[in-house]
LUMRO-21718 format. One line per field, with one value per residue: residue in one letter; x, y, z of N, C-alpha, C in turn. Coordinates in Angstrom, 3 decimals. Layout:
! residues N
r <- a, ...
nX <- X, ...
nY <- Y, ...
nZ <- Z, ...
caX <- X, ...
caY <- Y, ...
caZ <- Z, ...
cX <- X, ...
cY <- Y, ...
cZ <- Z, ...
This chain:
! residues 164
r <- x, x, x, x, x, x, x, x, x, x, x, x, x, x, x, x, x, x, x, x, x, x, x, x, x, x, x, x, x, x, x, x, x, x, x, x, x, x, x, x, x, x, x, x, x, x, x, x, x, x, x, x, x, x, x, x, x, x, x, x, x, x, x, x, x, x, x, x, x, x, x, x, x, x, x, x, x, x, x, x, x, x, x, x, x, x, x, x, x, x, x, x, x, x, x, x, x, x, x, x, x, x, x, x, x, x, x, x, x, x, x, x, x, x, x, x, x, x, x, x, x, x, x, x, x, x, x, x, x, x, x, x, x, x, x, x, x, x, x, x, x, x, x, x, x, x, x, x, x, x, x, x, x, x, x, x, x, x, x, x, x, x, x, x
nX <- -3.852, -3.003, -3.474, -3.617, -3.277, -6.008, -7.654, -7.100, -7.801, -10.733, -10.969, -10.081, -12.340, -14.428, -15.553, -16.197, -18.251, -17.086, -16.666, -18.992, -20.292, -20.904, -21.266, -19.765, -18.979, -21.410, -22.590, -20.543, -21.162, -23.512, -23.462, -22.180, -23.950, -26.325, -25.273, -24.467, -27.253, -28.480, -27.076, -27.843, -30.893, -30.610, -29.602, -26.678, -25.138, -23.031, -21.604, -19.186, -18.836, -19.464, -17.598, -14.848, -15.071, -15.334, -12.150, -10.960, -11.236, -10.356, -7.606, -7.051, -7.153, -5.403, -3.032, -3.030, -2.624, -0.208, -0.079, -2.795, -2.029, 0.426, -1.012, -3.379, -3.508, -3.699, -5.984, -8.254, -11.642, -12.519, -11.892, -13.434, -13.508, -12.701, -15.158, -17.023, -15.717, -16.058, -18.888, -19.556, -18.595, -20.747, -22.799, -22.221, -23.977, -26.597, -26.816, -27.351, -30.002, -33.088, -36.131, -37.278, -34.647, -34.586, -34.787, -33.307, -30.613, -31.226, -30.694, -28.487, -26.850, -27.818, -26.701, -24.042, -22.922, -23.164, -21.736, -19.384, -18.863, -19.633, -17.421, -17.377, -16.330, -13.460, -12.919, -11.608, -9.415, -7.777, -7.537, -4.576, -2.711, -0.443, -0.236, -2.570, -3.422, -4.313, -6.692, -7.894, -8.953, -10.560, -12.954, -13.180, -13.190, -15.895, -17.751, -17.764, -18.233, -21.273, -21.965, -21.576, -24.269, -26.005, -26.107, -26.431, -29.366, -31.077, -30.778, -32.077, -34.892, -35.451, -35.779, -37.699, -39.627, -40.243, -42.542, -44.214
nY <- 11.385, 11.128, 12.659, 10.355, 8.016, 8.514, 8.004, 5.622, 4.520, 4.581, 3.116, 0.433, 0.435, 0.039, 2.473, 3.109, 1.568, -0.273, 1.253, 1.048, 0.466, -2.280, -5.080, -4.579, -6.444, -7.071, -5.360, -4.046, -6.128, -5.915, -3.192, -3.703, -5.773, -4.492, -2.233, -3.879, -4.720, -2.588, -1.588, -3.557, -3.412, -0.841, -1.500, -1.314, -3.332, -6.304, -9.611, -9.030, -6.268, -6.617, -9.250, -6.877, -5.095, -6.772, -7.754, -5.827, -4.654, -7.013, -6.763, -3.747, -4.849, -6.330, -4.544, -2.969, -4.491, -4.511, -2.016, -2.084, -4.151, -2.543, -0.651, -1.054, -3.739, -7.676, -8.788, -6.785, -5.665, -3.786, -3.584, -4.279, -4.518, -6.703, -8.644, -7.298, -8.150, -10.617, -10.792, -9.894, -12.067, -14.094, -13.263, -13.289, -15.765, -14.682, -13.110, -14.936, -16.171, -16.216, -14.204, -12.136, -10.883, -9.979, -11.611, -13.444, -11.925, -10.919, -13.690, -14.280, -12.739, -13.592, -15.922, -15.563, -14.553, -16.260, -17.655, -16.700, -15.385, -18.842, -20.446, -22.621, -26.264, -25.878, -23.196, -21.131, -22.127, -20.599, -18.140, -18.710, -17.356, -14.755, -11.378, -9.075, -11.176, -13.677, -12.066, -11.537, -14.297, -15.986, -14.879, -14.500, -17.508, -18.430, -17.072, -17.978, -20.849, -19.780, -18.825, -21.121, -23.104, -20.988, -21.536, -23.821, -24.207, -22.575, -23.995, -26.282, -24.839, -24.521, -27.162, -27.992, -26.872, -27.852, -28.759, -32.126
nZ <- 50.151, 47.095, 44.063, 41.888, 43.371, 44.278, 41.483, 40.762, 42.974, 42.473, 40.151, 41.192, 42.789, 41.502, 40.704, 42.945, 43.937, 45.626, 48.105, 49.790, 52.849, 53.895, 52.648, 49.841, 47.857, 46.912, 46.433, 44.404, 42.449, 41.623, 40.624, 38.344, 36.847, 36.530, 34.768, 32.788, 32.197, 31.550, 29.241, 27.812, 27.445, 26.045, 23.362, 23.208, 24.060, 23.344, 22.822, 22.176, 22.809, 25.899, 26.634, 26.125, 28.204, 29.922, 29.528, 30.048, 32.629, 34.188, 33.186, 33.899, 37.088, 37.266, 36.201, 38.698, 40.608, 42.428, 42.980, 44.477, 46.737, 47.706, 48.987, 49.828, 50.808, 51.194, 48.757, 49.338, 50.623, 49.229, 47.068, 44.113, 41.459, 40.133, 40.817, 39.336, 36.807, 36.924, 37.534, 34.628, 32.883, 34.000, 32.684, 29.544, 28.598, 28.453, 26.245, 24.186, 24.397, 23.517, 24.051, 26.659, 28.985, 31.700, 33.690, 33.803, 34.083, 36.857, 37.929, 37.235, 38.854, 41.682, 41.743, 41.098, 42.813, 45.224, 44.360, 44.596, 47.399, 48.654, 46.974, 46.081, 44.619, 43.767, 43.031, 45.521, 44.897, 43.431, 44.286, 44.901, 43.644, 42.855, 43.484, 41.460, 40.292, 41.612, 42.460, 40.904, 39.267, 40.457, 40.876, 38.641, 37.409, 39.234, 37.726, 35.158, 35.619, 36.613, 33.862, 32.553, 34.222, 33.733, 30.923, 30.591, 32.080, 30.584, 28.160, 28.660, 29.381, 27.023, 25.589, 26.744, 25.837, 23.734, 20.903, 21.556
caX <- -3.953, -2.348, -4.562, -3.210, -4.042, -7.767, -7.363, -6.456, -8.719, -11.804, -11.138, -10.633, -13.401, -15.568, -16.875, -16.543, -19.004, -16.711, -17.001, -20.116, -20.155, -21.363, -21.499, -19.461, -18.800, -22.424, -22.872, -19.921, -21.467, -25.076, -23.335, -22.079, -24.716, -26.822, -24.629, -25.090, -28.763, -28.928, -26.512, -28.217, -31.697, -30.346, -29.457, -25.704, -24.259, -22.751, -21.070, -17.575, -18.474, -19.309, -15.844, -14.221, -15.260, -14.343, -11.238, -10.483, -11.681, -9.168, -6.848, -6.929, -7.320, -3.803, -1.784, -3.362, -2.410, 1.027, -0.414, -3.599, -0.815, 0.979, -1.991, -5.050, -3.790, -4.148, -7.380, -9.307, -12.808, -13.297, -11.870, -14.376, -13.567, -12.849, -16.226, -17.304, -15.292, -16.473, -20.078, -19.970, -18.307, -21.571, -23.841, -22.267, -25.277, -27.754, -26.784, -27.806, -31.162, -33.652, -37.153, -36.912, -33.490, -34.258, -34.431, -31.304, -29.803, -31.611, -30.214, -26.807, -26.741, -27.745, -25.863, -22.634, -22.881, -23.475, -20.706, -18.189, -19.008, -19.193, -16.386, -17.193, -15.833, -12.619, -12.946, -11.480, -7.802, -7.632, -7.011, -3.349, -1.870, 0.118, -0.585, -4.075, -4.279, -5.394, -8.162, -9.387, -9.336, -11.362, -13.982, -13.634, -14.000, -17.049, -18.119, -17.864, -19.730, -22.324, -22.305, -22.481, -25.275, -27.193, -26.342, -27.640, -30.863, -31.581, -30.325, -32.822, -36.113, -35.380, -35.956, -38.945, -40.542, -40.189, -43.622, -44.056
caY <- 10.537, 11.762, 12.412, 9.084, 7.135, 8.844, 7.375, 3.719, 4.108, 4.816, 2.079, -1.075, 0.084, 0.079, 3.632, 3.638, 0.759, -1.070, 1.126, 0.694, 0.226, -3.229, -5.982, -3.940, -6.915, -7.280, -3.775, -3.908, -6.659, -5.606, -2.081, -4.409, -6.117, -3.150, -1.193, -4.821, -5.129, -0.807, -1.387, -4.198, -2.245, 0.455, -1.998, -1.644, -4.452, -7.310, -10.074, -8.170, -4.801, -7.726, -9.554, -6.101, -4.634, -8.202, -7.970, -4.247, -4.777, -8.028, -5.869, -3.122, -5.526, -7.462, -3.843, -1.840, -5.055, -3.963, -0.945, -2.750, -4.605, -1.651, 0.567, -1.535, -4.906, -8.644, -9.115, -6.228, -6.115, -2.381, -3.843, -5.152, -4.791, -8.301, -9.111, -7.055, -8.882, -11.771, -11.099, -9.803, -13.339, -14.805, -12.661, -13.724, -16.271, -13.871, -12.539, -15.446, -16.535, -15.060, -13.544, -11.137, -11.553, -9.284, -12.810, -14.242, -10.865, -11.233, -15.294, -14.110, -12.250, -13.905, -17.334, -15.304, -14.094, -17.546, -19.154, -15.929, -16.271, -19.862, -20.660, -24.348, -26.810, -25.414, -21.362, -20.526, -22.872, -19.632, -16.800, -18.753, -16.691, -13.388, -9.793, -8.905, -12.243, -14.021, -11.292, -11.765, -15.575, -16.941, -14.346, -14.920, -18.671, -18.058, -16.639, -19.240, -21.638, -19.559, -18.674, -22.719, -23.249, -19.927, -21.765, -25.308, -23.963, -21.866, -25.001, -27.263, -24.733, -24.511, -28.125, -28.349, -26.087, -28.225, -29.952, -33.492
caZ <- 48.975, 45.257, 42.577, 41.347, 44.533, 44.057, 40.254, 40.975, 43.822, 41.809, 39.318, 41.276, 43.604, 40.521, 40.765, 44.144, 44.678, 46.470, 49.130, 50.609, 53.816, 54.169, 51.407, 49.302, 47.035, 46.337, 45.710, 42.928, 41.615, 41.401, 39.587, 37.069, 36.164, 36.033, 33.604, 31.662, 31.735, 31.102, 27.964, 26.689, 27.269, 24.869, 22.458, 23.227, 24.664, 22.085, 23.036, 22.052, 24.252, 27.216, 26.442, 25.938, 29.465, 31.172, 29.741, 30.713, 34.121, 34.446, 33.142, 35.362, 38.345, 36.982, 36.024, 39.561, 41.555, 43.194, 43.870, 45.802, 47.330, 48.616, 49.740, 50.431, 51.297, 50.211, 48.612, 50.357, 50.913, 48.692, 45.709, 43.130, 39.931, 39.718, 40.330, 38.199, 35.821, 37.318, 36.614, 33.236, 32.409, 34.379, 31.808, 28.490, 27.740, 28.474, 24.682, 23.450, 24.952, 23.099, 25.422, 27.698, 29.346, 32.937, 34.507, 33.652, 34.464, 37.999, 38.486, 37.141, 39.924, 42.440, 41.265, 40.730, 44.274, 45.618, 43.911, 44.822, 48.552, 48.846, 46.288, 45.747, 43.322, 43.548, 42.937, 46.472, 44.413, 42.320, 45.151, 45.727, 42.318, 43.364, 43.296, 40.878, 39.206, 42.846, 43.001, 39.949, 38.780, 41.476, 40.529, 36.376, 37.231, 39.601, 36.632, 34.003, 36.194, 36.425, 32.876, 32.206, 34.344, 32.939, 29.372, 30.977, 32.138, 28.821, 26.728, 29.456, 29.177, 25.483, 24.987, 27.437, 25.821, 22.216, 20.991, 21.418
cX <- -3.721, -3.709, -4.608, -3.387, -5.638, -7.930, -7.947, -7.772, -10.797, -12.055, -11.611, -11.757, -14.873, -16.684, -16.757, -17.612, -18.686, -16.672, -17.761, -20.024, -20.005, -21.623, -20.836, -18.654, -20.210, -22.763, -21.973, -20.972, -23.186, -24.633, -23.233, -22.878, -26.120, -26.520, -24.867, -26.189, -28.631, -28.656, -27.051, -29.730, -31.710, -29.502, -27.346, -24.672, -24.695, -21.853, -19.403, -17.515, -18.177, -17.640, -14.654, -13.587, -14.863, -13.216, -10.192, -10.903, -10.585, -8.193, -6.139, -6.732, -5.446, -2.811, -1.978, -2.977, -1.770, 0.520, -2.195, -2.998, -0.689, -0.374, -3.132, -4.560, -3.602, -5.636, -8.479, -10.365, -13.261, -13.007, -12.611, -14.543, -13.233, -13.890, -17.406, -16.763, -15.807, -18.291, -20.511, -19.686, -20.166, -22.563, -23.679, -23.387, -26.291, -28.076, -27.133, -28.918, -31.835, -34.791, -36.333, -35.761, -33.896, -34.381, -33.582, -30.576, -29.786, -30.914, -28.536, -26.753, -26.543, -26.476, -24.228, -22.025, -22.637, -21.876, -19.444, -18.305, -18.544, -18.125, -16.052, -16.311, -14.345, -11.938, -12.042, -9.107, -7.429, -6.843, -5.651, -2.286, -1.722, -0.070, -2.097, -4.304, -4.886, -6.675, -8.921, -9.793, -10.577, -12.951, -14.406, -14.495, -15.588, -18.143, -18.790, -18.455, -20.962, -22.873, -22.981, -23.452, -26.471, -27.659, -27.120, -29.239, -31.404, -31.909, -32.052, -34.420, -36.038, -36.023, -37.322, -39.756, -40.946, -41.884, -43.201, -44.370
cY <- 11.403, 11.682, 11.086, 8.037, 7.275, 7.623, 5.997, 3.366, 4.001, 3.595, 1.057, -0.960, 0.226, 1.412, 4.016, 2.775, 0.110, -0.355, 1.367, 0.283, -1.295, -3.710, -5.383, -5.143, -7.317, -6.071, -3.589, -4.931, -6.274, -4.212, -2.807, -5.111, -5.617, -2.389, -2.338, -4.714, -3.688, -1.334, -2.011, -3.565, -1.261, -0.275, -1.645, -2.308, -6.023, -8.128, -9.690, -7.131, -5.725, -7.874, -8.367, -5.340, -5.722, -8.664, -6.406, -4.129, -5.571, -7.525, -4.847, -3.765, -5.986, -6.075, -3.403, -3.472, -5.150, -2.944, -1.261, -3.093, -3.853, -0.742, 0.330, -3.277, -6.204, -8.540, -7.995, -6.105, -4.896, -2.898, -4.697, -5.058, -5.989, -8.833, -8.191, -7.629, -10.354, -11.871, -10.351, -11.381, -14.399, -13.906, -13.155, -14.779, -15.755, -13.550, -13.356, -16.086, -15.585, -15.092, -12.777, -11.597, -10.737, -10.374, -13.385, -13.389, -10.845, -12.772, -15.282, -13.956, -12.796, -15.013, -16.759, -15.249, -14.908, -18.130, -18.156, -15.828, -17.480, -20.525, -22.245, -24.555, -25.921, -23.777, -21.094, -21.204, -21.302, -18.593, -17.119, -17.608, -15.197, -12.314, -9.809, -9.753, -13.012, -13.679, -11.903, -12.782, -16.027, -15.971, -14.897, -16.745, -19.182, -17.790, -17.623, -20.786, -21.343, -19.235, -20.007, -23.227, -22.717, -20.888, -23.477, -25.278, -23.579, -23.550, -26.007, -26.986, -24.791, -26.179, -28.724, -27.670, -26.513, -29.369, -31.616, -34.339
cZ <- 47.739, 44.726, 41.551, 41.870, 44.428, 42.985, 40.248, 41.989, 43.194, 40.967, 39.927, 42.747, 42.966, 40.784, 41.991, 45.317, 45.352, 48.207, 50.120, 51.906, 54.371, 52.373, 50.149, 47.466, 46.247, 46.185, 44.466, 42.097, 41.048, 40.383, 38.258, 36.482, 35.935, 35.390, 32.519, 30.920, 31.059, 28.975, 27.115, 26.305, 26.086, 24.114, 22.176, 23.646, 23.669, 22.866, 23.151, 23.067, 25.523, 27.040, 26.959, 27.341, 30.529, 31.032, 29.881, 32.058, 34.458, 34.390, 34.017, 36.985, 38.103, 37.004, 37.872, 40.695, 42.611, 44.181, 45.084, 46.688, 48.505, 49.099, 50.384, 51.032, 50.397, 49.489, 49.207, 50.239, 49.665, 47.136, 45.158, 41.738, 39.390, 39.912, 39.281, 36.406, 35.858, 36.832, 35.246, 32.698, 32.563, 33.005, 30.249, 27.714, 27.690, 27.139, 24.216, 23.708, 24.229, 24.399, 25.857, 29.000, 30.997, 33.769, 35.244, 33.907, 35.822, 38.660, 37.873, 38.098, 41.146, 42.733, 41.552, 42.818, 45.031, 45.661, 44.849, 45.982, 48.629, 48.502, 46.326, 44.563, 43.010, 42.838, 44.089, 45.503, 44.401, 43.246, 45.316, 44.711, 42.793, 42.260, 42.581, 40.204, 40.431, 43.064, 41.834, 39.144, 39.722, 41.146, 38.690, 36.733, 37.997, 38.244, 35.654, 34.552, 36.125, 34.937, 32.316, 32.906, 33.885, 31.450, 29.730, 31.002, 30.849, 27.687, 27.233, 28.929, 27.629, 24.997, 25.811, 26.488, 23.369, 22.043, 21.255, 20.321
């Protein structure tokens, strides 16, 4: 393997988390939304860094796609930087909930996981789009479900929690 195969290989296996032996898509995704919660922790994660990182992840997933292609396969099991792109998207309402967000960081999680597995409601459409946009729509829109349920619930206890 090139120093350039290492490279590529490092990226879309997010660090390397993709390859875990086992579950290696819930191990990317649990990195990613642990570098979330960390950043927001230390008061650096803004709706723009979020955005910024889910659209430099997509990115990378869309230019490094050919070369997934040619070296790893359709879709392979090590690559996860699309769900890592996938659950930063699921985290975007977290920024705006106020309380203590390690919850909603915890039910991103799980939720994102759920949906990117199961791939209801039409997520699994997404994988038919060639080379690194297949990988990584079906994860973004995983995503943005779970983001609109995160923002349902929030919006839901928010209004339970209004006097009478």
């Amino acid at each position: 393997m090139t120093p350039r195969d290492r490279l590529h290989q490092m990226i879309v296996t997010f660090g390397w988390t993709g390859l875990f032996p086992i579950v290696p898509g819930t191990v990317g995704s649990a990195a990613a939304v642990a570098l979330a919660a960390a950043l927001h922790y230390w008061g650096a994660l803004s709706f723009w860094v979020l955005i910024g990182m889910t659209i430099g992840a997509g990115a990378l997933n869309v230019i490094l796609g050919p070369w997934i292609n040619e070296k790893m396969g359709k879709d392979p099991r090590p690559v996860v930087i699309d769900e890592a792109a996938g659950q930063w998207i699921s985290c975007l309402p977290i920024l705006f909930i106020t309380g203590t967000p390690w919850g909603w960081f915890v039910a991103a999680f799980f939720l994102f996981r759920l949906f990117d597995i199961t791939k209801p409601l039409g997520i699994k459409w997404w994988e038919r789009f060639p080379q690194g946009w297949g990988i990584l729509l079906d994860d973004c829109v995983a995503g943005c479900y779970v983001a609109l349920l995160l923002t349902g619930a929030a919006w839901w206890m928010e209004l339970l929690s209004l006097p009478n």
